[in-house]
N, C-alpha and C positions, 0 to 999 in steps of 0.2 A: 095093258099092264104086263110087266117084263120082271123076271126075277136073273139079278146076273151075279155073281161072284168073279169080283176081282183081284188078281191075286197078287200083293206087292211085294212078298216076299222079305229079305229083311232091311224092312222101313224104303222100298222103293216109293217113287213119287206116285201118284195116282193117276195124275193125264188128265184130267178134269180142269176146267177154267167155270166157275160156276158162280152166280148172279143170282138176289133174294128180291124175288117180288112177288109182294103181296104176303111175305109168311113163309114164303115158297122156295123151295131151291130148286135152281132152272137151271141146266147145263148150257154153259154159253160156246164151250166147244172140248174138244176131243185134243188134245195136245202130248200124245207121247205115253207112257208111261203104262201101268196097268191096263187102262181101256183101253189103248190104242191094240196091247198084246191078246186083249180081249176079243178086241172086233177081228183081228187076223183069222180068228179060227170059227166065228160065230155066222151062224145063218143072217142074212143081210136084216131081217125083219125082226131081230132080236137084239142087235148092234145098239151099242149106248150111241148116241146121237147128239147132233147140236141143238138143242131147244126142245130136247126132253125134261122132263120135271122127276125129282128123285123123291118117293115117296116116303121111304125108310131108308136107314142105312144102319144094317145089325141089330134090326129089332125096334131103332125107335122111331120115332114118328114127332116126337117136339125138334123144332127148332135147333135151340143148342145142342141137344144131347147127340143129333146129326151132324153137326160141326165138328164136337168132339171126335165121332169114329172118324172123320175125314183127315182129321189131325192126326189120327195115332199111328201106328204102327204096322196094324195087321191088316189082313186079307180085311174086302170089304162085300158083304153081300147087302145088293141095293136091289130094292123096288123100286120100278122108272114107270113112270105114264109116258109112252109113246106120242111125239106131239103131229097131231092132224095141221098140213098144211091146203089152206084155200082160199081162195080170193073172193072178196067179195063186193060188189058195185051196187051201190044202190042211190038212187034219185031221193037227195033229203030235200024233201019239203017242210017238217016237222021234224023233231026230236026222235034220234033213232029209238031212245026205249032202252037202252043196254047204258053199263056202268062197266068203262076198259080201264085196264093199269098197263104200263109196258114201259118200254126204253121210249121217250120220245126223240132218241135220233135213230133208232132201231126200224123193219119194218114188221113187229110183231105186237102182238097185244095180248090182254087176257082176258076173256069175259067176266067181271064178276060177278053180275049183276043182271037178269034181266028183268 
């Protein structure tokens, strides 16, 4: 978990291309703007990312109310979950056990369930 402040100045774009699943809002990539000036100066491990999840943005944590600071005007400080990238192969013989959401033409998923 990553606290970053973006700064857009007056009414600059954000740079964010961003995708809701499950509830959630998932950074689908990095595109210019705010974060891209952001990542220029940031330690690589701290960098808004593609298929990070944004936790808050200005304090809030519902759905819309995150839309809304996306939409406005000012600076944005976000809370991000870092997304863990891993492969995983397993011999199904039975039912994995877990409950995924994702892009089904994507190669990611989300565990929701297990």
């Amino acid at each position: 978990i990553v606290s970053v402040r973006l700064r857009r100045g007056c009414g600059g774009m954000v740079g964010l291309r961003l995708a809701f699943v499950s509830g959630r809002v998932l950074i689908e990539d990095v595109v210019g703007g705010a974060a891209s000036a952001y990542n220029a100066t940031a330690a690589w491990d701290l960098q808004v990312a593609r298929h990070d999840f944004v936790i808050e943005a200005n304090g809030s944590r519902d759905l819309s109310a995150m839309l809304a600071e996306f939409a406005g005007s000012g600076d944005l400080n976000l809370t991000i979950a870092k997304h863990v990238e891993f492969t995983v192969s397993l011999p199904l013989r039975q039912p994995l056990g877990v409950e995924l959401s994702g892009a089904t033409e994507s190669r990611w998923a989300v565990v929701e369930k297990i």
